[in-house]
DRENPA-3360 file (N, C-alpha, C; in nm, 2 decimals, always signed):
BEGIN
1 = XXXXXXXX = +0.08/-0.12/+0.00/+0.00/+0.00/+0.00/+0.09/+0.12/+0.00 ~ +0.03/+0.23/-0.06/+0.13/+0.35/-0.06/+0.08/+0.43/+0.00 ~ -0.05/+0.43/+0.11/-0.11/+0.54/+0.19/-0.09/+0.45/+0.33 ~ -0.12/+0.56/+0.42/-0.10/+0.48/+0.60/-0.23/+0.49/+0.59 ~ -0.34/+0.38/+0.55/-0.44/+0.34/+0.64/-0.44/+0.28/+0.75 ~ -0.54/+0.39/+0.81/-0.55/+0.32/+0.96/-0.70/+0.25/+0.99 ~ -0.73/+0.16/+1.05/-0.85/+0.10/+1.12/-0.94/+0.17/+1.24 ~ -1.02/+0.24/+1.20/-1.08/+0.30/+1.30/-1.16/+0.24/+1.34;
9 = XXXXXXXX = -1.15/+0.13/+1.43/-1.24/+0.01/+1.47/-1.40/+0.12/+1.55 ~ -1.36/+0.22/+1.64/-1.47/+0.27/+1.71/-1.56/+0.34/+1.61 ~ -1.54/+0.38/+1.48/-1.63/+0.40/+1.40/-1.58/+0.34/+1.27 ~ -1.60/+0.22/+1.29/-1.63/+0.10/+1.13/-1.57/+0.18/+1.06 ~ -1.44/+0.21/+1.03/-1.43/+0.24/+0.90/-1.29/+0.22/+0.87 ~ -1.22/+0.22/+0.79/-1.08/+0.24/+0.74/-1.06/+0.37/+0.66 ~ -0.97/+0.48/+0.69/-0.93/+0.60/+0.65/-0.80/+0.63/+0.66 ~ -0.82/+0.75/+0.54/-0.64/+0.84/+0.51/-0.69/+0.91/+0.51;
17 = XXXXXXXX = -0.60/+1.03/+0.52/-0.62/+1.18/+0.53/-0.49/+1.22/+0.41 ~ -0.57/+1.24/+0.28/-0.46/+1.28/+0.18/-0.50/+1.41/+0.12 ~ -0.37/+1.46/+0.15/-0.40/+1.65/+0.11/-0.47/+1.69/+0.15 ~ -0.52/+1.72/+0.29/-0.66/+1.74/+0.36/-0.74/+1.66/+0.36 ~ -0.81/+1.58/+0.28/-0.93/+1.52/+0.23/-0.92/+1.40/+0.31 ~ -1.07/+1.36/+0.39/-1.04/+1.21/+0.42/-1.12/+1.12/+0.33 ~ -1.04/+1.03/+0.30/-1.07/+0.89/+0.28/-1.14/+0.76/+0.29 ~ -1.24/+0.70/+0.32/-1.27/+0.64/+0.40/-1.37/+0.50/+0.36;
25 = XXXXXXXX = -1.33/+0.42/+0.39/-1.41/+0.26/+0.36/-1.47/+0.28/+0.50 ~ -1.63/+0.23/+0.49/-1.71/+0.23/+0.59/-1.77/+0.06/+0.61 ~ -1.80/-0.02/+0.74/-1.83/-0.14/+0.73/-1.92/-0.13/+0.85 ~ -2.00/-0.25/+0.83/-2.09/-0.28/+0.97/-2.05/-0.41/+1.00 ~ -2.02/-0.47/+1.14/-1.97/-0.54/+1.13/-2.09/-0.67/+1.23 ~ -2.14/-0.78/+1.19/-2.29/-0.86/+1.22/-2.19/-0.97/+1.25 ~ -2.14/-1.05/+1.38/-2.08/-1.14/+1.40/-1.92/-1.14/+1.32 ~ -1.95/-1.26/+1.24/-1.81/-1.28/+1.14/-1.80/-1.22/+1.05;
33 = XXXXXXXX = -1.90/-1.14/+1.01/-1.93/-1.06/+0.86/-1.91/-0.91/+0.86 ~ -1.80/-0.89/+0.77/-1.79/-0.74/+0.77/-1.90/-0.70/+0.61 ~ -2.00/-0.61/+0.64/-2.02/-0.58/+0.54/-2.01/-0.45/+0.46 ~ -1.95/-0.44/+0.39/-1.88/-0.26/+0.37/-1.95/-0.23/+0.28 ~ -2.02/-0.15/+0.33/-2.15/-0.04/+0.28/-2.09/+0.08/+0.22 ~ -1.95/+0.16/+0.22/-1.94/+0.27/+0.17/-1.82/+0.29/+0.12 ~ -1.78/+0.29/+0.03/-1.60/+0.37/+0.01/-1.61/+0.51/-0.08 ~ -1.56/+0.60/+0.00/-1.55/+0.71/-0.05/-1.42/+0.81/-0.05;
41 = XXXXXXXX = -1.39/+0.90/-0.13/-1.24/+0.90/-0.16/-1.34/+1.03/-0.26 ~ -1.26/+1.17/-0.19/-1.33/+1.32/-0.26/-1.23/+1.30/-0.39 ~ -1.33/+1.37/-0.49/-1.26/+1.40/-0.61/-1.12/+1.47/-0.69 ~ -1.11/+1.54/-0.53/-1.01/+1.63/-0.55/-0.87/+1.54/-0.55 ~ -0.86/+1.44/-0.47/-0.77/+1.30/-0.48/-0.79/+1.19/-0.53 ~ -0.87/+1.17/-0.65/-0.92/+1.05/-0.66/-0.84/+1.00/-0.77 ~ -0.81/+0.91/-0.82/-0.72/+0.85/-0.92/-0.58/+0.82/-0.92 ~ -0.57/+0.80/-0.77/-0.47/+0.74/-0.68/-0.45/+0.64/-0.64;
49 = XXXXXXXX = -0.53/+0.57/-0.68/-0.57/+0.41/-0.59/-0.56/+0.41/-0.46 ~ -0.64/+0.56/-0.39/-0.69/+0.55/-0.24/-0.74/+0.43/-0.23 ~ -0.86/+0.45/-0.29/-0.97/+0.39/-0.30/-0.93/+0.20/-0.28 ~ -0.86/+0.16/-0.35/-0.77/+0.05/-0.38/-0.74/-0.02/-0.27 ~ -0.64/+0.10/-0.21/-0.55/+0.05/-0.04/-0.65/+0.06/+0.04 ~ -0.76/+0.14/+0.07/-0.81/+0.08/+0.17/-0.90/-0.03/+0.17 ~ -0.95/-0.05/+0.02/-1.04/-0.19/+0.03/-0.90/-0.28/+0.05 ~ -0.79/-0.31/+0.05/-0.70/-0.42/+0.06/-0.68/-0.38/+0.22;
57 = XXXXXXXX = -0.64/-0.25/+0.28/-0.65/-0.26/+0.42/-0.82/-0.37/+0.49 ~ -0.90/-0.31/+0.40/-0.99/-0.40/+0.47/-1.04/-0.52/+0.47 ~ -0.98/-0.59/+0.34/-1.02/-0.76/+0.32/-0.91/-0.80/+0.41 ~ -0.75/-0.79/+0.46/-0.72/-0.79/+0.50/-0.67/-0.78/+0.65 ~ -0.74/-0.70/+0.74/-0.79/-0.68/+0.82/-0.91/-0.81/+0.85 ~ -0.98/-0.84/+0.78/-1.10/-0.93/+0.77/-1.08/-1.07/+0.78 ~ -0.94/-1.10/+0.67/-0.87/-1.24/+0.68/-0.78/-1.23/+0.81 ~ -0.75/-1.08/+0.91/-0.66/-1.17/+0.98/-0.76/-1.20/+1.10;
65 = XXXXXXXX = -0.87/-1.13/+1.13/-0.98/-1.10/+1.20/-1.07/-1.30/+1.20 ~ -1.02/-1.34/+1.07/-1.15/-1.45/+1.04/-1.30/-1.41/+0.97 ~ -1.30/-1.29/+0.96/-1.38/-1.25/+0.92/-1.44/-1.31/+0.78 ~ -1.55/-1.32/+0.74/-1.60/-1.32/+0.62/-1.64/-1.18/+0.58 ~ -1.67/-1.11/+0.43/-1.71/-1.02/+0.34/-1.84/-1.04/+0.30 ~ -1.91/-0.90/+0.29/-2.02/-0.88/+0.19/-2.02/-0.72/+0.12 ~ -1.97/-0.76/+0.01/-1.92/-0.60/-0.06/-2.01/-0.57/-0.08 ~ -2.09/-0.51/-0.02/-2.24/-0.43/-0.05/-2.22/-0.31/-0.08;
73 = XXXXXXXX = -2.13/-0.22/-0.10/-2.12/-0.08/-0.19/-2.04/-0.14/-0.30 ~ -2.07/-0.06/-0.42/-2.04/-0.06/-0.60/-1.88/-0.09/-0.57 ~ -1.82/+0.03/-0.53/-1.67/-0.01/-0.54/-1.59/-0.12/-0.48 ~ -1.71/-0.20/-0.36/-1.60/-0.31/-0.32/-1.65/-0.47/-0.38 ~ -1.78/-0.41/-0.48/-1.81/-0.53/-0.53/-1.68/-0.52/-0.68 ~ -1.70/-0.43/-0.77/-1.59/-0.39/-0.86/-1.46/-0.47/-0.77 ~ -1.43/-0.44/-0.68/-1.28/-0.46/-0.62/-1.28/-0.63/-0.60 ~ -1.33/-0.66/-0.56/-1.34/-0.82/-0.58/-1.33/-0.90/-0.69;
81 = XXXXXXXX = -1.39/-0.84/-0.82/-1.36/-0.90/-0.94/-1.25/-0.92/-0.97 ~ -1.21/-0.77/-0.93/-1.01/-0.73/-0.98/-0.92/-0.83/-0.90 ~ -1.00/-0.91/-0.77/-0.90/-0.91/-0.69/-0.96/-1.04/-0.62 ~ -0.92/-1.19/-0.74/-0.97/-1.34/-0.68/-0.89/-1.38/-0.57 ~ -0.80/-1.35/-0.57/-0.77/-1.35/-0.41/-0.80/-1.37/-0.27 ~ -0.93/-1.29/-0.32/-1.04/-1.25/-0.21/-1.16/-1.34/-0.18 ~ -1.15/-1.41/-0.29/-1.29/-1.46/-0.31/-1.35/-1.60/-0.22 ~ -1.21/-1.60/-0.13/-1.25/-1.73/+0.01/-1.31/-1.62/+0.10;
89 = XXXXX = -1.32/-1.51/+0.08/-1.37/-1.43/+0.22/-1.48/-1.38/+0.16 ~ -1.53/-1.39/+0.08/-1.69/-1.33/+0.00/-1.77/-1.40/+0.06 ~ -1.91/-1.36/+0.12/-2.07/-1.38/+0.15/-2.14/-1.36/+0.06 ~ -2.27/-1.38/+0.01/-2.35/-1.33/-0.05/-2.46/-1.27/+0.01 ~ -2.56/-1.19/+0.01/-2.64/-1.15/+0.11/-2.76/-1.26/+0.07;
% end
């Protein structure tokens, strides 16, 4: 990763702070299932692969957690396709 995401466990989310702007993958988390409902990343920074590093901060965070996935926002369902990898930690809803 080329950004310091951090895990903001007390509010679900994983975030950077780049150039001012925050960053931020949002998840609810239901037992073993993280389900990430939001990744957002302002325009003014976008085409950096913020967006990128913190969905990989967060499937990973998830595999070391035991967690299973349900990429319920657009960009972490997209991120999954890019990235089979991942695809032992996917739920379906």
């Amino acid at each position: 990763m080329s950004f310091s995401i951090q895990h903001n466990a007390a509010a679900s989310r994983f975030e950077v702070v780049v150039d001012g702007q925050l960053c931020v993958l949002e998840y609810r988390l239901q037992g073993q299932v993280m389900t990430i409902t939001h990744t957002g990343v302002p325009t003014e920074v976008g085409g950096r692969g913020i967006a990128a590093d913190l969905a990989t901060a967060a499937f990973e965070a998830a595999r070391a957690s035991g967690w299973k996935v349900l990429p319920a926002c657009s960009y972490a369902a997209v991120f999954v396709k890019r990235h089979p990898e991942y695809d032992d930690l996917i739920v379906s809803a």
